[in-house]
C-alpha positions as CSV (number, residue, x, y, z in Angstrom):
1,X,1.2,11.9,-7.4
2,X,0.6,15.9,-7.0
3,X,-2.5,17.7,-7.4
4,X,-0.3,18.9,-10.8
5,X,-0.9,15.4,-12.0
6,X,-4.7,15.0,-11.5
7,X,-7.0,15.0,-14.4
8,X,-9.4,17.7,-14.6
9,X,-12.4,17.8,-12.7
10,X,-10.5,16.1,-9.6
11,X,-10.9,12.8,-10.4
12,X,-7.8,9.9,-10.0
13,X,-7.9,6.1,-10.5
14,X,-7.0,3.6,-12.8
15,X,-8.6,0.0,-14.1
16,X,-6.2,-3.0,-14.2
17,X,-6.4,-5.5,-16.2
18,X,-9.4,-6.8,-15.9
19,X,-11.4,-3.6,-16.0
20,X,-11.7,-2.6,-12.7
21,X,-11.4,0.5,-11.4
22,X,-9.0,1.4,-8.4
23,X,-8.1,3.9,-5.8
24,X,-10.2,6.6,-6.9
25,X,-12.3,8.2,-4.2
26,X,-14.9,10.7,-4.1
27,X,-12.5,13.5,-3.6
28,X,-10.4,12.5,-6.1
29,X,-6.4,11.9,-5.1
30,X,-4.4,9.4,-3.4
31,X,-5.7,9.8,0.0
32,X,-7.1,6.2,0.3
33,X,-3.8,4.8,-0.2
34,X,-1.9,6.6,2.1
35,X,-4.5,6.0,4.3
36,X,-4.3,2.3,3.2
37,X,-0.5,2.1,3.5
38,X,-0.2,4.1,7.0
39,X,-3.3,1.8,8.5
40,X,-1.4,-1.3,7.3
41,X,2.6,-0.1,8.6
42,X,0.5,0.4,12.1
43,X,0.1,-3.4,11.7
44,X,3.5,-4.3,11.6
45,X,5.7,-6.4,14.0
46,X,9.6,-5.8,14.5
47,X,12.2,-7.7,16.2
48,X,15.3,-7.0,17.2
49,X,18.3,-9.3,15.6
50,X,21.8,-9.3,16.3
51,X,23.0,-6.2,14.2
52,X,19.7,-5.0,13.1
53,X,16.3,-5.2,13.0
54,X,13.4,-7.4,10.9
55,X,10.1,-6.0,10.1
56,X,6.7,-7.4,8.5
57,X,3.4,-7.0,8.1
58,X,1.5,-10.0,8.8
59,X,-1.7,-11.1,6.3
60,X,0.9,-9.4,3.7
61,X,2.8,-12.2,2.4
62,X,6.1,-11.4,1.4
63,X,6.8,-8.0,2.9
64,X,9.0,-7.8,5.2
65,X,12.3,-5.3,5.8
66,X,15.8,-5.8,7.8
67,X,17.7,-3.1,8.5
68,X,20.9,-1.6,11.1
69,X,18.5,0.5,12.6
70,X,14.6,0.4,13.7
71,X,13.8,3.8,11.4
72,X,15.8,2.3,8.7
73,X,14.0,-1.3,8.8
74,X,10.9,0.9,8.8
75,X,11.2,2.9,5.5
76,X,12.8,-0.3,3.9
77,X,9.1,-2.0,4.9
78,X,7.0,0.7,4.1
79,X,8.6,0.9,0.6
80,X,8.5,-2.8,0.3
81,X,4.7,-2.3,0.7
82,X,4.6,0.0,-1.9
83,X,6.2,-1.9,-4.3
84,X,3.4,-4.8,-3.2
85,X,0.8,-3.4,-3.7
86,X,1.3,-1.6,-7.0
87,X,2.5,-5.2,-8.1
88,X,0.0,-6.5,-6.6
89,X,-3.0,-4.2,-8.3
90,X,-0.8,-4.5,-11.5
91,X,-1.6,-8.2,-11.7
92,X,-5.1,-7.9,-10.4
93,X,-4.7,-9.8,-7.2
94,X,-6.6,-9.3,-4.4
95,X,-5.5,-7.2,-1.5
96,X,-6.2,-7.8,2.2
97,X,-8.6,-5.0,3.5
98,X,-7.2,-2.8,6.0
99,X,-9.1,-0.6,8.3
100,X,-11.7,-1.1,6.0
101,X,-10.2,0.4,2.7
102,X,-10.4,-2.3,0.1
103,X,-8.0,-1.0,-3.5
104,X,-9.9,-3.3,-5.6
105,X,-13.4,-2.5,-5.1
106,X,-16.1,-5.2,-6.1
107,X,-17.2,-5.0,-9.6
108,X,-21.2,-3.9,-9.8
């Protein structure tokens, strides 16, 4: 999302299903989740397979990437993420912390 799309006074988030609201910050924007997403892509673990390359992100069940090349299996797993976690925050689940950004905060 752009600045374009923000709602006045510079506020961004939405509440899921049950109420609770997510990725706003203080400022306003996506920065927490890019944050989130880059912190949690520094976590991942590649190997090299005959013809390619395999990617995941371990304490992120089900993402993972293959790919021919090493910057290909990379953007395959970082939009595999993606599509995680907005799944992920679509259904409510919870979401492993990473480098101590938590999406779903704690309802108060």
């Amino acid at each position: 999302m752009t600045a374009a799309n923000e709602p006045a006074g510079g506020q961004l988030g939405s509440k899921n299903d049950q109420g609770v609201s997510i990725m706003s910050t203080p400022t306003g924007g996506f920065g927490m989740l890019t944050t989130y997403i880059q912190a949690a892509m520094r976590l991942a673990k590649y190997e090299i397979l005959e013809g390619g390359y395999y990617g995941e992100i371990p304490g992120f069940q089900g993402v993972w990437a293959n790919a021919d090349t090493l910057v290909g299996c990379r953007e395959e797993l970082k939009s595999a993420l993606e599509d995680w976690i907005v799944l992920g925050l679509h259904l409510g689940h919870p979401l492993p912390v990473v480098a101590g950004i938590n999406l779903v905060p704690a309802e108060t």
